[in-house]
C-alpha positions as CSV (number, residue, x, y, z in Angstrom):
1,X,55.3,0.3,-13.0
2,X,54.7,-1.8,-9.7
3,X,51.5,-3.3,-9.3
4,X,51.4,-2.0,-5.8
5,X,51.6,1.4,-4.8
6,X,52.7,2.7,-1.6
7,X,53.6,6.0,-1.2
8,X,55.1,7.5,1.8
9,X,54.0,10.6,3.0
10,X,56.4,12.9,1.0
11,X,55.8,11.4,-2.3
12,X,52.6,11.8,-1.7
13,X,52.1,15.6,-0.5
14,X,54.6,15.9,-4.1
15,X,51.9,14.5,-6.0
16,X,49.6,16.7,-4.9
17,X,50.7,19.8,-6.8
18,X,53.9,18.5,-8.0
19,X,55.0,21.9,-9.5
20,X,54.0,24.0,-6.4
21,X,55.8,21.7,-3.7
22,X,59.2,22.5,-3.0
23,X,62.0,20.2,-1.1
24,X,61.4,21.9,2.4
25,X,57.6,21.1,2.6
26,X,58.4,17.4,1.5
27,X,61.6,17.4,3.6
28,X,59.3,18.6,6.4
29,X,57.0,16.1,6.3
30,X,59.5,13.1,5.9
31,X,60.8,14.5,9.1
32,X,57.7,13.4,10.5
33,X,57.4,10.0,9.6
34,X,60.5,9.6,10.8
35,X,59.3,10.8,14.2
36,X,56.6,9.0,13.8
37,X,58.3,5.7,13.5
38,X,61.1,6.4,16.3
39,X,64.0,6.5,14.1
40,X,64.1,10.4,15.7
41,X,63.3,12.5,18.7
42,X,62.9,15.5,19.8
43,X,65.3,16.2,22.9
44,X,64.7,19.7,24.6
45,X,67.4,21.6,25.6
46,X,67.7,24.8,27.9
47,X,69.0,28.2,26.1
48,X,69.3,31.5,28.0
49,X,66.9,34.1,26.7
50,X,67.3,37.6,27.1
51,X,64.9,37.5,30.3
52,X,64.5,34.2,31.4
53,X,65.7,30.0,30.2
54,X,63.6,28.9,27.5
55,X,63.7,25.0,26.0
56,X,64.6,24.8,22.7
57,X,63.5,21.6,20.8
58,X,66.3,19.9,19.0
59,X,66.2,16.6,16.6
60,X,68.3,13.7,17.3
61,X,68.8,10.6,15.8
62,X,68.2,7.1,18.1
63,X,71.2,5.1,18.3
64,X,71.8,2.0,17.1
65,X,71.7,0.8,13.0
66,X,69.0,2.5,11.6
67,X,66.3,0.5,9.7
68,X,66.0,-0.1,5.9
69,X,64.4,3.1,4.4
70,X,63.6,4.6,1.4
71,X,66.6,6.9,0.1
72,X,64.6,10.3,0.7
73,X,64.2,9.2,4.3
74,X,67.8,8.3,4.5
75,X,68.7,11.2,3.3
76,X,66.8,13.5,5.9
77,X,68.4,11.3,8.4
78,X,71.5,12.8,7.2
79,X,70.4,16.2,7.0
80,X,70.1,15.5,11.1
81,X,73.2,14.3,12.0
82,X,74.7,16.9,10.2
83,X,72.8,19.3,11.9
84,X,73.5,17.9,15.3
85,X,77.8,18.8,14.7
86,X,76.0,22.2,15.6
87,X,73.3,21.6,17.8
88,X,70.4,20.1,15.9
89,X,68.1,23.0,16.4
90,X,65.6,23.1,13.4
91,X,67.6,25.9,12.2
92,X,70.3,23.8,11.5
93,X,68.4,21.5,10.2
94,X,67.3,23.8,7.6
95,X,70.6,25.2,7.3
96,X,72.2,21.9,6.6
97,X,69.0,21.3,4.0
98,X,69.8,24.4,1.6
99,X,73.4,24.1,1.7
100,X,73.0,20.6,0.3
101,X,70.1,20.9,-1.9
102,X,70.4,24.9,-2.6
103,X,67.5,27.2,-1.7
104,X,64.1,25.5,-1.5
105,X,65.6,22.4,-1.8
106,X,64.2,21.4,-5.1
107,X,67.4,19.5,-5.7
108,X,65.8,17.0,-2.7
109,X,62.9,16.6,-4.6
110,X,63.9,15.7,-8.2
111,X,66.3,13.4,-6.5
112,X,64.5,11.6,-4.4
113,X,61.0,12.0,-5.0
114,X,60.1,12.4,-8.2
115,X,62.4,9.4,-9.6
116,X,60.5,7.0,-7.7
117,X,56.9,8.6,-8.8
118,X,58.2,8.4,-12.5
119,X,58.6,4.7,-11.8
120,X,55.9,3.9,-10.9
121,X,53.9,5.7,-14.0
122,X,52.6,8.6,-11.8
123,X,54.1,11.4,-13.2
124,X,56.0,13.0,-16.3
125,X,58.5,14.4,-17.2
126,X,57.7,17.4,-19.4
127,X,60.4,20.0,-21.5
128,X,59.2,23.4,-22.4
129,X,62.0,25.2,-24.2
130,X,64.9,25.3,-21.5
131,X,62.6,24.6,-18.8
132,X,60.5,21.6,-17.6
133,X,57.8,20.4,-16.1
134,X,55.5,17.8,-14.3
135,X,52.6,16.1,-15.5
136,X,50.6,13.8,-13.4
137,X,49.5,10.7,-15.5
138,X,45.8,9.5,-15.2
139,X,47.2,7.4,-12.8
140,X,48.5,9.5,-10.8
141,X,45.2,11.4,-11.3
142,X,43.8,8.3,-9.5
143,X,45.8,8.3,-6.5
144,X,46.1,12.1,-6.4
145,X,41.9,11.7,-5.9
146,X,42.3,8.8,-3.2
147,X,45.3,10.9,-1.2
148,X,42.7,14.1,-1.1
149,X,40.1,11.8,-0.5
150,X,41.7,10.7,2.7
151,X,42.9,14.1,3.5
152,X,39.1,15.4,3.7
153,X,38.6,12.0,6.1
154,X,41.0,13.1,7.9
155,X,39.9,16.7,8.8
156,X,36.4,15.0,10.5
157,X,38.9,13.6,13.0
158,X,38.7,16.9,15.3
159,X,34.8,16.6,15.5
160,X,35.3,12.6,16.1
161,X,37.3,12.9,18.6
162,X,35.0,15.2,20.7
163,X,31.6,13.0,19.6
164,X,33.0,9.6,19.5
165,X,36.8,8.8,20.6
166,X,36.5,5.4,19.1
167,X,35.2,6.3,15.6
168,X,38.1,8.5,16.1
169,X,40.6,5.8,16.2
170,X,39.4,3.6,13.4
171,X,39.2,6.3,11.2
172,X,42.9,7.2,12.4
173,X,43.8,3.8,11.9
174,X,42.6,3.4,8.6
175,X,43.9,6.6,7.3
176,X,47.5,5.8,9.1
177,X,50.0,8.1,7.3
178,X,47.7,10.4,5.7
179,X,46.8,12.4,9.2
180,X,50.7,14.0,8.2
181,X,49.5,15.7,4.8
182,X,46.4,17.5,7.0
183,X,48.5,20.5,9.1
184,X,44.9,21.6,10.4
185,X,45.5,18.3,12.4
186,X,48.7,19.0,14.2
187,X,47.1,20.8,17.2
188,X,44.9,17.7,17.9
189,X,47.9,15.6,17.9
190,X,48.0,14.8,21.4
191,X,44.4,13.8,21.5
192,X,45.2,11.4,18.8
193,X,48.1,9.9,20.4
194,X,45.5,9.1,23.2
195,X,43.5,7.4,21.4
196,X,46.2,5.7,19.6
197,X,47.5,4.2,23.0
198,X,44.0,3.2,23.9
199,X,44.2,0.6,20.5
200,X,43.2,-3.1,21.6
201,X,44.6,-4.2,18.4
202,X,48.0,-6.2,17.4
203,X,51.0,-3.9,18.0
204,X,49.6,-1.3,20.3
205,X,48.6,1.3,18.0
206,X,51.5,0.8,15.3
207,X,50.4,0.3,11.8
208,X,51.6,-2.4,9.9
209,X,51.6,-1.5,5.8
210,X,50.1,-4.8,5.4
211,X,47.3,-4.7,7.2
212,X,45.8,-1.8,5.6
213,X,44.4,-1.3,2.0
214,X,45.3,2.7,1.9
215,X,47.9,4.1,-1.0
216,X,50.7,5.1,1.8
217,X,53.5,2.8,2.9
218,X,53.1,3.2,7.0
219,X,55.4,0.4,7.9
220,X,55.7,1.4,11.6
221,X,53.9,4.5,11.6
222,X,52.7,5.0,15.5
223,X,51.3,8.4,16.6
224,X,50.7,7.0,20.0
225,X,54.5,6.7,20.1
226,X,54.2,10.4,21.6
227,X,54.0,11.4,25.1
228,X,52.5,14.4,26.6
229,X,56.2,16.0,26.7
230,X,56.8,14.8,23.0
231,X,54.5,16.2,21.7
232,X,54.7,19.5,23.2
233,X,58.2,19.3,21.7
234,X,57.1,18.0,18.3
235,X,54.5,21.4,18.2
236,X,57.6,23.8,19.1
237,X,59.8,21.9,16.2
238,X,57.4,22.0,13.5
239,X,56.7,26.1,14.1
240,X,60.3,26.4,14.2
241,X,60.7,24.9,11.1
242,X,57.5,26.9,9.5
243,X,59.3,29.7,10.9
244,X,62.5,29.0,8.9
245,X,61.0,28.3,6.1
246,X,59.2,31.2,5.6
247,X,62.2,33.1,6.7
248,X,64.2,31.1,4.1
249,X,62.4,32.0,1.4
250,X,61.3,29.0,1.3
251,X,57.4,29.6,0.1
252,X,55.5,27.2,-3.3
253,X,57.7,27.4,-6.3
254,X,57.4,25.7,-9.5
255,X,58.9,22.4,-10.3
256,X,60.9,24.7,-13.1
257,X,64.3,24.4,-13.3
């Protein structure tokens, strides 16, 4: 067991309820942080509609080497560029998601979640007859409390934001990652990206994982990174991909195999 922890986002929404969270809710919100940080974007693309041109949101990856990440994010990455050979849409994202990790993905998450969780002495492995199943260890009862903690800090944000903009931000800044486990916060986005880009701080809003004293690893998490158009693009992406995976089937399951 490390002596520091650092979880990024999707280990931590795992923890949570680690035998109700399937591989397209983490996969969903490692596809965040990695919009967060810039490793992706959202590029919006004109598709005829039955009346009229819509613009479709489609994910792409940035050129150049990407940077040194853990293996769930790298693997997303990959779920990308093999969705782009067909357009990228969040569809094929998805798509590309269940073909390589079967339906709900839970293939994704006792690959490349849970092993690193098990490491660090947050959770167990269980066997029930020829099933098993996850138990979270005291200490991962401890930073299960912090993460929900700092969830429930997050959702004052929307009142902050209206009563005091720069309360807003510190809290925002302390809380870094965490604002991508509270979905009640996605429609105040933009306003947090505003505030974001108003930081005086070192780094223009970024977060730097060693600055903080939170459980998450944020290393270059940067909200502010989002434009008015991005994030307009970012909402469309993230209801297509709710919209898939409830299609998909793809609802809580149990960490059962």
């Amino acid at each position: 067991m490390r002596d520091t922890i650092r979880l990024w986002p999707a280990q931590a929404l795992f923890l949570l309820k680690p035998n109700l969270t399937n591989g397209l809710r983490t996969i969903r919100v490692a596809l965040l942080s990695l919009l967060a940080k810039g490793v992706l974007r959202i590029e919006e693309q004109e598709e005829m509609g039955v009346f009229r041109t819509r613009k479709v949101p489609c994910l792409r990856t940035m050129p150049g080497p990407a940077p040194t990440l853990p293996p769930h994010l790298t693997a997303v990455i990959d779920l990308v560029r093999a969705a782009q050979t067909d357009g990228g849409k969040m569809r094929h994202v998805i798509r590309c998601a269940e073909k390589e990790f079967k339906t709900g993905c839970f293939i994704f998450n006792s690959t490349y979640i849970l092993p690193g969780l098990v490491e660090d002495g947050l959770i167990e492995v269980r066997s029930w007859w020829v099933s098993h199943y996850y138990r979270v260890t005291p200490a991962g009862e401890r930073e299960r409390r912090r993460i929900e903690t700092d969830i429930a800090r997050a959702r004052q944000l929307p009142a902050l934001l209206k009563a005091d903009p720069a309360q807003a931000r510190e809290l925002a800044l302390a809380l870094g990652s965490t604002l991508l486990l509270a979905d009640d916060l996605k429609k105040h986005y933009r306003q947090l990206a505003e505030v974001m880009r108003g930081y005086d701080g070192d780094g223009g809003g970024s977060f730097d994982a060693g600055d903080l004293s939170g459980s998450f690893d944020l290393g270059g998490f940067d909200l502010g990174s989002f434009d008015a158009a991005a994030l307009n693009a970012l909402d469309g992406c993230m209801s297509v991909f709710d919209a898939g995976f409830s299609d998909g089937g793809g609802g809580d399951g149990g960490g059962h195999h």
